[in-house]
Each structure stands twice: as C-alpha cells, then as structure tokens.
Steps between C-alpha positions, in 0.01 A plus 500: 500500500559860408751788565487749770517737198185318300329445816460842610475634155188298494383607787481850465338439173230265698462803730412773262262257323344410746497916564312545192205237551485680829447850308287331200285208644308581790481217730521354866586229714421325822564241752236275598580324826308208702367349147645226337660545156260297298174747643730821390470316125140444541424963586740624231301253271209622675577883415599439139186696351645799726834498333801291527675351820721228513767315809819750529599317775490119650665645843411217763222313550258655564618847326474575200522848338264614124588764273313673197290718448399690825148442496499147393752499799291631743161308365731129546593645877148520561396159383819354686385694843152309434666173447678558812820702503636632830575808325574687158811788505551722225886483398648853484635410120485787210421178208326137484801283517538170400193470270425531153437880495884511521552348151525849348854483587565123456658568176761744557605337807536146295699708195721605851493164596666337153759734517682386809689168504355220755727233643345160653477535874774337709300533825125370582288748354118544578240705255231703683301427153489164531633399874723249370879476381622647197694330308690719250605828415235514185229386745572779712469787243158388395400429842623920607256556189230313649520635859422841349112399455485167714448450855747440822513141576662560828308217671644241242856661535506410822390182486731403225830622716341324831493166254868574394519547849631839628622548832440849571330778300656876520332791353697741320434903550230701701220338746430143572177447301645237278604279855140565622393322170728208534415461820124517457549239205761269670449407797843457597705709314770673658541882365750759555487837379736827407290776540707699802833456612449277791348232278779584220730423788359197658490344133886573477562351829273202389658451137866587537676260777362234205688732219815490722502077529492458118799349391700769314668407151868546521 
C-alpha cells in the first residue's frame, strides 16, 4: 500500500516521535502474565485515581501488557497480582507506548501521514488496531494514525489469519517472541522464524523447491 520510499520515510518520523514522548512524558509499561485480559481492564480502571494506564498490548491470552503513567502502572500491577497474576515485569521501554499519553505527537505524524500516497492492498492485510482486514489504502492511513495511541490487538490478528486460514506463520527479524505468542494463542499453529542463519536457511530450503515448480511465463 505504500512505497519503500514513503514507508521508511514514515518510519523514521514514527521513531523520533515516539523519541520525544520518551524525553517529554514520563511513563512505563508492563506485561501482566497468568491473568486474563478482561481482569487487566478491571486494575488499570482500578488505578485511575493514581494516574492513567491503559492496554498497550493484547499479546496472547493470558498476556497482556499497560502503559501510562508509571505509577498508575505500577498501582494496576498490584491490583492485577491480587486478582491473581502469575507475575508483573517491568518492560525496559524509555516511553508509554500505545496509549493516549502518545497523542502529543498524533498530529504531526497524521500531517506525515496525508502527504504520502496510499494504494488499496493487493494482498490480505491484517491491522494490529483492529485485528481484522483492511480494506483500502485510506483505511490504512487513519488506522497508522490510530495505532500511535491505541492498543496491539495481536490476539485478534491472529485469529483473523487462522479464520482466513494460514498455513504457517514466520516471524520476520531478531528472536522468536512473536512464534511463542502464536503458539501460546493457537494451539496449532505452525511457526518458523529468521532470527540466525540456520533458521534463515532452513526457511530457504523450506520455501524455495516451491519457488522453483511455479510455472514460469515465457
């Protein structure tokens, strides 16, 4: 839907607003694991006199990551630890992402976001701000605006593309916490990830014989 060139334009832009926040609006975040999504609601609710914490994160199941303001963080990690959480970790993060204390540089990024031309996607597409499909190029600039301040619906994503259905899941770049997740949230999803060279290599080995048995145009 957009340009190498627009795509990375935007997101070093994204990058050094989200920078700024980081400087200018103290905050932290945390994952909350062995608790069900619904009871993380119920302590950042809980911890609203304290100051203001919100869902970053729908990860699986039962994890869910908060963001805001660090205290209100910490105060809705208590409550959840009460109501039953395994455990609470601190993310090592320098801003509260994926909240409303980021919409100090919603506007700037959406001015960014108007000037860069969006075609309709030609492939399946899946929003992390909504977990479902997205269904044109306009829908997809307002929905970059909205993942700025709105949380991760990784849970939903992955639900959507097991519906649609999708054979295998491969993670792109460093680690294999993403596969962890999709494993964790369906049951039987089959993951492969890129993070060294022996995994880069058994993907190859995996994907091209199937390359090389496409018929070729002539």
């Amino acid at each position: 839907m957009l340009s190498l060139e627009s795509a990375l334009q935007l997101v070093r832009l994204r990058g050094r607003l989200m920078g700024e926040v980081a400087r200018e609006v103290p905050g932290a975040m945390a994952a909350v694991l062995g608790l069900p999504a619904e009871k993380v609601l119920a302590a950042c609710d809980s911890a609203g006199s304290v100051g203001l914490v919100q869902v970053a994160n729908y990860n699986e199941p039962l994890q869910t990551v908060i963001s805001g303001h660090e205290r209100a963080v910490e105060a809705a990690g208590r409550t959840a630890l009460d109501a039953g959480a395994e455990k609470v970790v601190r993310l090592d993060v320098g801003a509260p992402f994926h909240c409303s204390l980021m919409s100090a540089v919603e506007e700037e990024f959406t001015r960014a976001l108007a000037a860069h031309p969006f075609a309709d996607p030609v492939l399946p597409v899946i929003s992390s701000v909504t977990g479902t499909y997205i269904g044109s190029g306009e829908e997809a600039r307002e929905l970059l605006r909205r993942q700025l301040t709105g949380p991760v619906r990784w849970v939903e994503v992955l639900r959507t593309a097991a519906r649609h259905p999708v054979g295998a899941y491969t993670e792109i770049g460093p680690g294999r916490v993403l596969s962890g997740l999709a494993r964790r949230t369906l049951e039987e999803a089959r993951t492969r990830s890129t993070g060294d060279p022996r995994r880069l290599t058994a993907l190859y080995g995996e994907l091209a014989p199937r390359a090389w048995q496409e018929p070729v145009a002539s």
